[in-house]
LOBA-293645 format. One record per residue: residue number from 0; residue in one letter; x negated, y negated, z negated of N, C-alpha, C, O in turn. Coordinates in Angstrom, 1 decimal. Example, Ala and Ser with C-alpha at 12.3 -4.5 7.8 and 13.67 -1.06 7.14 Angstrom:
2
r k = 0&r = A&n_east = -13.2&n_north = 5.7&n_up = -7.8&ca_east = -12.3&ca_north = 4.5&ca_up = -7.8&c_east = -13.2&c_north = 3.3&c_up = -7.8&o_east = -14.2&o_north = 3.3&o_up = -8.5
r k = 1&r = S&n_east = -12.8&n_north = 2.2&n_up = -7.1&ca_east = -13.7&ca_north = 1.1&ca_up = -7.1&c_east = -12.9&c_north = 0.0&c_up = -7.9&o_east = -13.4&o_north = -1.1&o_up = -8.0
***
This chain:
85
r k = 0&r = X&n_east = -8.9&n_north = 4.4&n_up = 14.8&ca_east = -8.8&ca_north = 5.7&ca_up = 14.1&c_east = -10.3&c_north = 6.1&c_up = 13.9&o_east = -11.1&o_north = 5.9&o_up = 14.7
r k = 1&r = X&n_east = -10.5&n_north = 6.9&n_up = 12.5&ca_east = -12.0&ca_north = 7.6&ca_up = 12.6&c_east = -12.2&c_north = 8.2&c_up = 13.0&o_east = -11.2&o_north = 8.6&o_up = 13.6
r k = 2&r = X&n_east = -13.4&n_north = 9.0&n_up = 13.2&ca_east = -14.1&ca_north = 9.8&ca_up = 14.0&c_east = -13.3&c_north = 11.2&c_up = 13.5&o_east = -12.9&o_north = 11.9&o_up = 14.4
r k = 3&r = X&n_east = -13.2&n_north = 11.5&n_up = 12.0&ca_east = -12.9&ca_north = 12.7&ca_up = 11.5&c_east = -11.3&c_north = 13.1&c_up = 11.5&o_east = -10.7&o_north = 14.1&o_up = 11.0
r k = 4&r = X&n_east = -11.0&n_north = 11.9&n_up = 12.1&ca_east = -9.0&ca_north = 12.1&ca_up = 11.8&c_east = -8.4&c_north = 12.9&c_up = 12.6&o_east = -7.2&o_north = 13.2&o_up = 12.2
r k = 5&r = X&n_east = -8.9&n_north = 13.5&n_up = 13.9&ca_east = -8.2&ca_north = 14.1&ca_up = 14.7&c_east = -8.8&c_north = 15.4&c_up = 14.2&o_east = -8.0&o_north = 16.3&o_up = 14.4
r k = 6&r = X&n_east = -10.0&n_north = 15.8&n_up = 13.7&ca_east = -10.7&ca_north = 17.2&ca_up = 12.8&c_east = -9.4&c_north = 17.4&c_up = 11.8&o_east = -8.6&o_north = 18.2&o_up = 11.8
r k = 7&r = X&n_east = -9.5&n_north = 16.1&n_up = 10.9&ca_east = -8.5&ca_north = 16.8&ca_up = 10.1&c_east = -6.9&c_north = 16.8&c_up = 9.8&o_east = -6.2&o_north = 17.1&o_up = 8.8
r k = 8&r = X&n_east = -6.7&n_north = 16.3&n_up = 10.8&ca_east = -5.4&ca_north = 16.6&ca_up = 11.5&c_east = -5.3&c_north = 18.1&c_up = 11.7&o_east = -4.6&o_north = 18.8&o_up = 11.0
r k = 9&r = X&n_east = -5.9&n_north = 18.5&n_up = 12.6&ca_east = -6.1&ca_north = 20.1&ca_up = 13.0&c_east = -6.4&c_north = 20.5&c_up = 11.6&o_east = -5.3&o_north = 20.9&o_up = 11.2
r k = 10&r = X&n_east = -7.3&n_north = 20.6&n_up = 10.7&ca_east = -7.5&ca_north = 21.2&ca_up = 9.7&c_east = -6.1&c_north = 21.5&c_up = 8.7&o_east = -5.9&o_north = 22.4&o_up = 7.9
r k = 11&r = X&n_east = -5.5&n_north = 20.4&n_up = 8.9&ca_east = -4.6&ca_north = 20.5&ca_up = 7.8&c_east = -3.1&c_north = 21.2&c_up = 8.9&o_east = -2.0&o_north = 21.4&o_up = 8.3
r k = 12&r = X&n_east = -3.2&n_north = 21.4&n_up = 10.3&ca_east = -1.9&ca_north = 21.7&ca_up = 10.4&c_east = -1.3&c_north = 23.1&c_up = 9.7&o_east = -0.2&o_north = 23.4&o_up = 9.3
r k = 13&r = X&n_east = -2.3&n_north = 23.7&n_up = 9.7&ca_east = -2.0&ca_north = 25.6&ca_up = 8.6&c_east = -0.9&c_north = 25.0&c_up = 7.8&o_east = 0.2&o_north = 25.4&o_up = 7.8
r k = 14&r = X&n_east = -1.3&n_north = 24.3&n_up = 7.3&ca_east = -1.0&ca_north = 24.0&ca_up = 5.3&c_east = 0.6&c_north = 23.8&c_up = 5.7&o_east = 1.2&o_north = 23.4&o_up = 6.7
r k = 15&r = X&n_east = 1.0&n_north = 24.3&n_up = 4.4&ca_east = 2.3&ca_north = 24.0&ca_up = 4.4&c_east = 2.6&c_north = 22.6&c_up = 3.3&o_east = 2.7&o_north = 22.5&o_up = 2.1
r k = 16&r = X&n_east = 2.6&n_north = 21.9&n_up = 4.3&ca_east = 2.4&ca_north = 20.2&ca_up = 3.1&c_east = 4.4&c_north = 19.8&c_up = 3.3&o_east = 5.2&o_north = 20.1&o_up = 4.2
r k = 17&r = X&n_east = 4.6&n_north = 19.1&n_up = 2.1&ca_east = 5.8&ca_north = 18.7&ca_up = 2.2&c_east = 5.5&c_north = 17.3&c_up = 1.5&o_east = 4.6&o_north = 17.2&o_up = 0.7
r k = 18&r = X&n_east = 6.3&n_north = 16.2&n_up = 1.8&ca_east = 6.4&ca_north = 14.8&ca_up = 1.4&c_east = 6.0&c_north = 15.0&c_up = 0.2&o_east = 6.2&o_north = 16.0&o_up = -0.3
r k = 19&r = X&n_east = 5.2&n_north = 14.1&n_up = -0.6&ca_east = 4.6&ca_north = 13.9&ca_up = -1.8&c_east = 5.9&c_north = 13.0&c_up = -2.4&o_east = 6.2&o_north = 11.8&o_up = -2.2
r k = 20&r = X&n_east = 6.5&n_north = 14.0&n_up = -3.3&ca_east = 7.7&ca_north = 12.5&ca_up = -4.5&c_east = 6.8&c_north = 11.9&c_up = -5.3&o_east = 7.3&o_north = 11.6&o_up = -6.4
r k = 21&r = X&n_east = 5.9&n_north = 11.6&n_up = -5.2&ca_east = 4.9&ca_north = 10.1&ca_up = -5.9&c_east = 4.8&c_north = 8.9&c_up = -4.9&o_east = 5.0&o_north = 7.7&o_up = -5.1
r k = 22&r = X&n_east = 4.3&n_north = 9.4&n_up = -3.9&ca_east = 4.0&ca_north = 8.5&ca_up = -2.5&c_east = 6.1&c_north = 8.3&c_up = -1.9&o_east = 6.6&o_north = 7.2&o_up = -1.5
r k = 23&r = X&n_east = 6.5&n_north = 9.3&n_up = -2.1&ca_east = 8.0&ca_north = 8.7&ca_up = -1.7&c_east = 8.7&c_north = 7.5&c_up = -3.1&o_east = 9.3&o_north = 6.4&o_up = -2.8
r k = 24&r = X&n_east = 8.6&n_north = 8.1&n_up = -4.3&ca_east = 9.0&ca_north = 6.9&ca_up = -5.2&c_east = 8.5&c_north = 5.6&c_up = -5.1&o_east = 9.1&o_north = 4.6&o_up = -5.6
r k = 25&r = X&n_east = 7.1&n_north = 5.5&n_up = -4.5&ca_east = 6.3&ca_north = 4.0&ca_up = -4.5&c_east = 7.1&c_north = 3.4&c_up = -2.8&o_east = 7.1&o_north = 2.2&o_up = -2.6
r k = 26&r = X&n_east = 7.4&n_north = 4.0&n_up = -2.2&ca_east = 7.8&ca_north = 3.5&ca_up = -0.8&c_east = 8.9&c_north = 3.5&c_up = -1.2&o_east = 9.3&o_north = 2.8&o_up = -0.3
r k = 27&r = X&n_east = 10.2&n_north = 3.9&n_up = -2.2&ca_east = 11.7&ca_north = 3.5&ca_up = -2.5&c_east = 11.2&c_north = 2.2&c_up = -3.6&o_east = 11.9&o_north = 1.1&o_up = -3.5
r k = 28&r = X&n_east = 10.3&n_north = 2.3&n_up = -4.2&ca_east = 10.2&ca_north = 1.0&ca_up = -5.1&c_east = 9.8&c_north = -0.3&c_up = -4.6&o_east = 10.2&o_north = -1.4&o_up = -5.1
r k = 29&r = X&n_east = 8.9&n_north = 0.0&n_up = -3.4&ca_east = 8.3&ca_north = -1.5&ca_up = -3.0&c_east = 9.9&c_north = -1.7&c_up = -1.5&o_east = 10.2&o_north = -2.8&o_up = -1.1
r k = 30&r = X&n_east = 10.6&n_north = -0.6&n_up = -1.0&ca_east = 11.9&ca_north = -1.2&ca_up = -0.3&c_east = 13.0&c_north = -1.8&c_up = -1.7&o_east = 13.7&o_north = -2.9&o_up = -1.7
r k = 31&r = X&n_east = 13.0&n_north = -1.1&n_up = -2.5&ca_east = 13.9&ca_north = -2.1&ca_up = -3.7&c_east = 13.6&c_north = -3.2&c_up = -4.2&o_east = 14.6&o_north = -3.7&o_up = -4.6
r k = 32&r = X&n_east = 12.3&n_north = -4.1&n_up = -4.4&ca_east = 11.7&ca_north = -4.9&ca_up = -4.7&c_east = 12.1&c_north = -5.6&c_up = -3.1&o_east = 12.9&o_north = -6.5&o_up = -3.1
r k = 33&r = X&n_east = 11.8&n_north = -5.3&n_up = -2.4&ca_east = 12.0&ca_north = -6.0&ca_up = -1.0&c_east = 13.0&c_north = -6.6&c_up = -0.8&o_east = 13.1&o_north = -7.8&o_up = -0.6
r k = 34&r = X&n_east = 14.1&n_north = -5.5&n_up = -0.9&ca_east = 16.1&ca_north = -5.8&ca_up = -1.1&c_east = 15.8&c_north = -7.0&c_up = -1.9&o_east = 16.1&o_north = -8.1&o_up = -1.3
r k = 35&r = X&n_east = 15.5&n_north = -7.0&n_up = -2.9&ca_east = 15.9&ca_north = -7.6&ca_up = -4.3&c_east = 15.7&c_north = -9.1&c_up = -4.0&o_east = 16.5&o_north = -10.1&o_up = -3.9
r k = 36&r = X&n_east = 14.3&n_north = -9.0&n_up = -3.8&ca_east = 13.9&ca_north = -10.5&ca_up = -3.1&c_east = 14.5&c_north = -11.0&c_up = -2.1&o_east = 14.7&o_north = -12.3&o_up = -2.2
r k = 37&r = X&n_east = 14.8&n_north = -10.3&n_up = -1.0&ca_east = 15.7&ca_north = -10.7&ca_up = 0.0&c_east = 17.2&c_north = -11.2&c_up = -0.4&o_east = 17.9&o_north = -12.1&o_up = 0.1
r k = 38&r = X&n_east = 17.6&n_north = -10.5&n_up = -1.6&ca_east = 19.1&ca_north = -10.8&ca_up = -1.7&c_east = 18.8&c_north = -12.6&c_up = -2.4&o_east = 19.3&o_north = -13.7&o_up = -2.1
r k = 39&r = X&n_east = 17.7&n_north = -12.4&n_up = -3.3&ca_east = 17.4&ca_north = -13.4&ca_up = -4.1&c_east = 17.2&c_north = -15.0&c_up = -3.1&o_east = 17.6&o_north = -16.2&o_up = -3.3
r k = 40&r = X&n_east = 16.5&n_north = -14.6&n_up = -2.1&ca_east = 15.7&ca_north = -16.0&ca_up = -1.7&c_east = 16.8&c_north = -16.5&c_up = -0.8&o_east = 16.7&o_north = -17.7&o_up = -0.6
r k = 41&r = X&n_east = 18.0&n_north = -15.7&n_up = -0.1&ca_east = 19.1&ca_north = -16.0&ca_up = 0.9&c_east = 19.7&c_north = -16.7&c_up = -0.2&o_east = 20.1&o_north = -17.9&o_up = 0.1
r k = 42&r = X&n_east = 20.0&n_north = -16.1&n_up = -1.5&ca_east = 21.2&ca_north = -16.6&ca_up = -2.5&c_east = 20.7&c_north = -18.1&c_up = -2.8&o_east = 21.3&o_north = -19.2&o_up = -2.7
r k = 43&r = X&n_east = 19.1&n_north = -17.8&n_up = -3.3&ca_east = 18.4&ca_north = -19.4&ca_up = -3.5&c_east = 18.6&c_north = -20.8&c_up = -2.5&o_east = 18.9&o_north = -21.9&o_up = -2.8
r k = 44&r = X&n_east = 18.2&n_north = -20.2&n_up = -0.7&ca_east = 18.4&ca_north = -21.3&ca_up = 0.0&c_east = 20.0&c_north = -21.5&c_up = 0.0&o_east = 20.2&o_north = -22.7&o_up = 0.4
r k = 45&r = X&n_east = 21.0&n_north = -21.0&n_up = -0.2&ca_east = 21.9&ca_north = -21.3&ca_up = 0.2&c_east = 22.7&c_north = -22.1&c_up = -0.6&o_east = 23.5&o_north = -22.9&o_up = -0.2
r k = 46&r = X&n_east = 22.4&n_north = -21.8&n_up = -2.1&ca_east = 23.0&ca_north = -22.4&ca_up = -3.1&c_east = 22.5&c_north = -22.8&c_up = -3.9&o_east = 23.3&o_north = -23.3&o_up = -4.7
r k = 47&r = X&n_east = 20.8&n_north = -22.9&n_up = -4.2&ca_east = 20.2&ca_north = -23.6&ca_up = -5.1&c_east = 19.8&c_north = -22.2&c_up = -5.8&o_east = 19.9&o_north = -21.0&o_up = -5.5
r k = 48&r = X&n_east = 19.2&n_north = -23.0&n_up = -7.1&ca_east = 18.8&ca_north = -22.5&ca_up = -8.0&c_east = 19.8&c_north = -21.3&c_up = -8.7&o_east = 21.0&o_north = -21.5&o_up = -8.9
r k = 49&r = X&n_east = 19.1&n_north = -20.0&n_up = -9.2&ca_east = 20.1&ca_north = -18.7&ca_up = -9.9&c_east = 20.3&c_north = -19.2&c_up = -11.1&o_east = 19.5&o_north = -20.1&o_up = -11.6
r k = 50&r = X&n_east = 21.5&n_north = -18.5&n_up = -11.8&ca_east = 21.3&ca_north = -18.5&ca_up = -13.1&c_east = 20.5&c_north = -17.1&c_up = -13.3&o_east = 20.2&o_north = -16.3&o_up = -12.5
r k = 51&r = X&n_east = 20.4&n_north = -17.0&n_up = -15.3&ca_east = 19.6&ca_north = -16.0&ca_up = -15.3&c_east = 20.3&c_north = -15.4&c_up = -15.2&o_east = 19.8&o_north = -14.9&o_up = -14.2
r k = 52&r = X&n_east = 21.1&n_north = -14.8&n_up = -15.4&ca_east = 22.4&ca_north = -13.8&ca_up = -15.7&c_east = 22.7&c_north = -12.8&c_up = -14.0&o_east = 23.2&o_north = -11.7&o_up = -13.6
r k = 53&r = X&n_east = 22.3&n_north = -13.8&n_up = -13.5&ca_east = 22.7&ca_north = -13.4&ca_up = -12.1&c_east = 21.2&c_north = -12.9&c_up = -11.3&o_east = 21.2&o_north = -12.1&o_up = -10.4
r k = 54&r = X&n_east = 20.2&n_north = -13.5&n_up = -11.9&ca_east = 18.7&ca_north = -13.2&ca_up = -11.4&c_east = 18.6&c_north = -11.4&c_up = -12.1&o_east = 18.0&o_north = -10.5&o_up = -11.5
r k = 55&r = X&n_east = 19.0&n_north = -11.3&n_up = -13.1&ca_east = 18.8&ca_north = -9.9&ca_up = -14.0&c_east = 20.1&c_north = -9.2&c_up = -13.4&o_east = 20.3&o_north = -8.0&o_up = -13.7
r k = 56&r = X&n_east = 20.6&n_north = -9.6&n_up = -12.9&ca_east = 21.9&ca_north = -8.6&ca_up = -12.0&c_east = 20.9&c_north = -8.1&c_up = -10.8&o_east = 20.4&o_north = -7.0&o_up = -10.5
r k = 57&r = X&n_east = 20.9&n_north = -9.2&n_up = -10.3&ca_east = 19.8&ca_north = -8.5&ca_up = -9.1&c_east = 18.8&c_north = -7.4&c_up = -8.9&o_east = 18.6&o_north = -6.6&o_up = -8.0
r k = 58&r = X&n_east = 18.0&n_north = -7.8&n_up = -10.1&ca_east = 17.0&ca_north = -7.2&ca_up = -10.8&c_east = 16.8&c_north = -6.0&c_up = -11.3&o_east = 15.7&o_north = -5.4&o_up = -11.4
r k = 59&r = X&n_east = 18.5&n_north = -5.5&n_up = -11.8&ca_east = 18.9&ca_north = -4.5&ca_up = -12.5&c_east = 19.6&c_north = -3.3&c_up = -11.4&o_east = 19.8&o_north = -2.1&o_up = -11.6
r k = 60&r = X&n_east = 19.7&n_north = -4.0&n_up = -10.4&ca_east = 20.1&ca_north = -3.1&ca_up = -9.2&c_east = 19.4&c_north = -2.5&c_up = -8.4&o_east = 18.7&o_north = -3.0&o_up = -7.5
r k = 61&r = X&n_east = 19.6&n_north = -1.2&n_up = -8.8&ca_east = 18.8&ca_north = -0.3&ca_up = -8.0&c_east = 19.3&c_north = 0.5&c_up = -7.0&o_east = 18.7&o_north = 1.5&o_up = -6.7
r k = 62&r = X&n_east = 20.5&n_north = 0.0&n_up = -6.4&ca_east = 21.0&ca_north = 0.6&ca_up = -5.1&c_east = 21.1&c_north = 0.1&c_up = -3.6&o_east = 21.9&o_north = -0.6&o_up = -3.0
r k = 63&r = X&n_east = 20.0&n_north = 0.7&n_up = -3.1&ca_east = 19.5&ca_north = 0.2&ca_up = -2.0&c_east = 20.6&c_north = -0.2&c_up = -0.7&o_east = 20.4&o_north = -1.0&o_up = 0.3
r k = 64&r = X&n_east = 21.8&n_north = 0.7&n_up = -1.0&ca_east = 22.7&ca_north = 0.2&ca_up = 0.1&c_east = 23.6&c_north = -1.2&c_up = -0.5&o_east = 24.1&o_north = -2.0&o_up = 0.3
r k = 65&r = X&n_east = 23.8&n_north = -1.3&n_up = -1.7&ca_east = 24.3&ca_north = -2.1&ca_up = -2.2&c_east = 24.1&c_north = -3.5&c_up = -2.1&o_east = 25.0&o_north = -4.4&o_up = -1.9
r k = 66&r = X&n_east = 22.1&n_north = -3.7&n_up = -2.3&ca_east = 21.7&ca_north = -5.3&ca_up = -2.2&c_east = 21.9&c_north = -5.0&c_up = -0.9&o_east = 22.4&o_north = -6.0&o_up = -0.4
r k = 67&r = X&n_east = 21.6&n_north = -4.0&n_up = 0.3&ca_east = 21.4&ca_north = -4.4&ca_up = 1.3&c_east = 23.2&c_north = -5.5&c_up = 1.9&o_east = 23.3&o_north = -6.6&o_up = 2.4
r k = 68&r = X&n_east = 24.1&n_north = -4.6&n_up = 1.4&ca_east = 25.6&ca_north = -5.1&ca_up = 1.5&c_east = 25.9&c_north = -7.0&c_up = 0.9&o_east = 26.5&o_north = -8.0&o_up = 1.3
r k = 69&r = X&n_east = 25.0&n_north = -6.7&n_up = -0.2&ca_east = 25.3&ca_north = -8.1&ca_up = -1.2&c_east = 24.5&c_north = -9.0&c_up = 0.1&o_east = 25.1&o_north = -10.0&o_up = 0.6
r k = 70&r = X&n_east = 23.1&n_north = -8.4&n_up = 0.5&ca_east = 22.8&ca_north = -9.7&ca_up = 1.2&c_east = 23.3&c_north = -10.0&c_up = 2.4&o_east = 23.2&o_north = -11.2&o_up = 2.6
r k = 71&r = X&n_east = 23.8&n_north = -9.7&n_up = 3.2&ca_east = 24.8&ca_north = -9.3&ca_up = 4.5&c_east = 26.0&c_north = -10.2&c_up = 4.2&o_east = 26.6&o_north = -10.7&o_up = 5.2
r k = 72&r = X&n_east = 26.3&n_north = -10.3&n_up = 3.1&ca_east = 27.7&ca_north = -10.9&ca_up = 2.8&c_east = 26.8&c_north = -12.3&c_up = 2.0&o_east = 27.4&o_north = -13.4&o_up = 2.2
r k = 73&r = X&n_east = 26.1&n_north = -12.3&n_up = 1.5&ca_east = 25.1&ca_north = -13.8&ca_up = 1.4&c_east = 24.7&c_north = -14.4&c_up = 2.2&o_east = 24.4&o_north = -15.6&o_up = 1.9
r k = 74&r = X&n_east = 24.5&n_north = -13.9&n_up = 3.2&ca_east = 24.5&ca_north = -14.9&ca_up = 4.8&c_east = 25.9&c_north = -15.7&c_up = 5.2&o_east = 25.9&o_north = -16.6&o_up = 6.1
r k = 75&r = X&n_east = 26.8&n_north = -15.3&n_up = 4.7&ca_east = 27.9&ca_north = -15.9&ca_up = 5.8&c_east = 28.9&c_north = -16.4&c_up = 4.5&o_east = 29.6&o_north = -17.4&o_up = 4.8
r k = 76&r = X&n_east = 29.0&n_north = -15.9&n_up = 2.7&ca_east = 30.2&ca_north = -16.4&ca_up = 2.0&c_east = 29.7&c_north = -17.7&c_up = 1.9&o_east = 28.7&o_north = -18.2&o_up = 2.3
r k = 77&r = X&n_east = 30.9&n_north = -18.3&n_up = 1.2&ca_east = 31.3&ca_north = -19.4&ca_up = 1.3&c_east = 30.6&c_north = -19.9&c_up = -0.3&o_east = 29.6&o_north = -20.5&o_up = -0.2
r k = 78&r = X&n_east = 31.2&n_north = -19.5&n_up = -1.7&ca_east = 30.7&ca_north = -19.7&ca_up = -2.4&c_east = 29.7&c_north = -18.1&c_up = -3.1&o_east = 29.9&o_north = -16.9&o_up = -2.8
r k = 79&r = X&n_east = 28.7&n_north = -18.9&n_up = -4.2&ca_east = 28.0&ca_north = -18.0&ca_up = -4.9&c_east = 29.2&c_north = -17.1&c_up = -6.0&o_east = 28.6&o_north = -16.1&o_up = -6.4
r k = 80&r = X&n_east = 30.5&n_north = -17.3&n_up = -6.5&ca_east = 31.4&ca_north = -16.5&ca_up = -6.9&c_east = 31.8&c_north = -15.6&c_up = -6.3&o_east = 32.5&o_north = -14.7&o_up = -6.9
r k = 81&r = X&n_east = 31.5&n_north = -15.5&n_up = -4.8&ca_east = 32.2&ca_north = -14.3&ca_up = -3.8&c_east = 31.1&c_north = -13.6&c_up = -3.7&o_east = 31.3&o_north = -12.7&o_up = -2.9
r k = 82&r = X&n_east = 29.9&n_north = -13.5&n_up = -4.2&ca_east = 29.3&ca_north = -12.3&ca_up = -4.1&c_east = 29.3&c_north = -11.3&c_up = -5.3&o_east = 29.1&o_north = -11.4&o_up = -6.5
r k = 83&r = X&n_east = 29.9&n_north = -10.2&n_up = -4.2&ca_east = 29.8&ca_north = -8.7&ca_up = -4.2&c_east = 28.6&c_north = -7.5&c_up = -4.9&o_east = 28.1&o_north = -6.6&o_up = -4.3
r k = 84&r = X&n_east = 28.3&n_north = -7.9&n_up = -6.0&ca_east = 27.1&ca_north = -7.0&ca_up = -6.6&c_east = 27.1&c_north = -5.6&c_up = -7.3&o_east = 26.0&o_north = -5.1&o_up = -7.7
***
């Protein structure tokens, strides 16, 4: 930690600061990108190669509880037809 971090710690406790929605949209985008990839590389080892059709489904998904569900159920189905997107 630097020298000045605990100064401005104190300096800033007055302020009435609330979560920044620019700094929260980049931390929901790089966990969606995360999901995405994760759903992607389980789907890849397990079954090969995506089609594109199914790579731009992934892609196009922006509900974070959803890939998390798709990949959860891509660990254990049997075929690439049973997943849930």
């Amino acid at each position: 930690m630097k020298d000045w971090h605990p100064a401005w710690q104190n300096a800033l406790k007055e302020w009435n600061m609330r979560e920044s929605q620019t700094v929260q949209g980049f931390i929901r985008e790089g966990e969606l990108k995360r999901q995405q990839t994760n759903l992607r590389q389980v789907l890849e080892t397990r079954f090969g190669a995506l089609s594109e059709s199914l790579l731009q489904q992934i892609e196009q998904t922006t509900d974070l509880d959803k890939l998390q569900r798709a990949f959860l159920q891509a660990l254990t189905m049997k075929q690439l037809d049973d997943l849930t997107l």
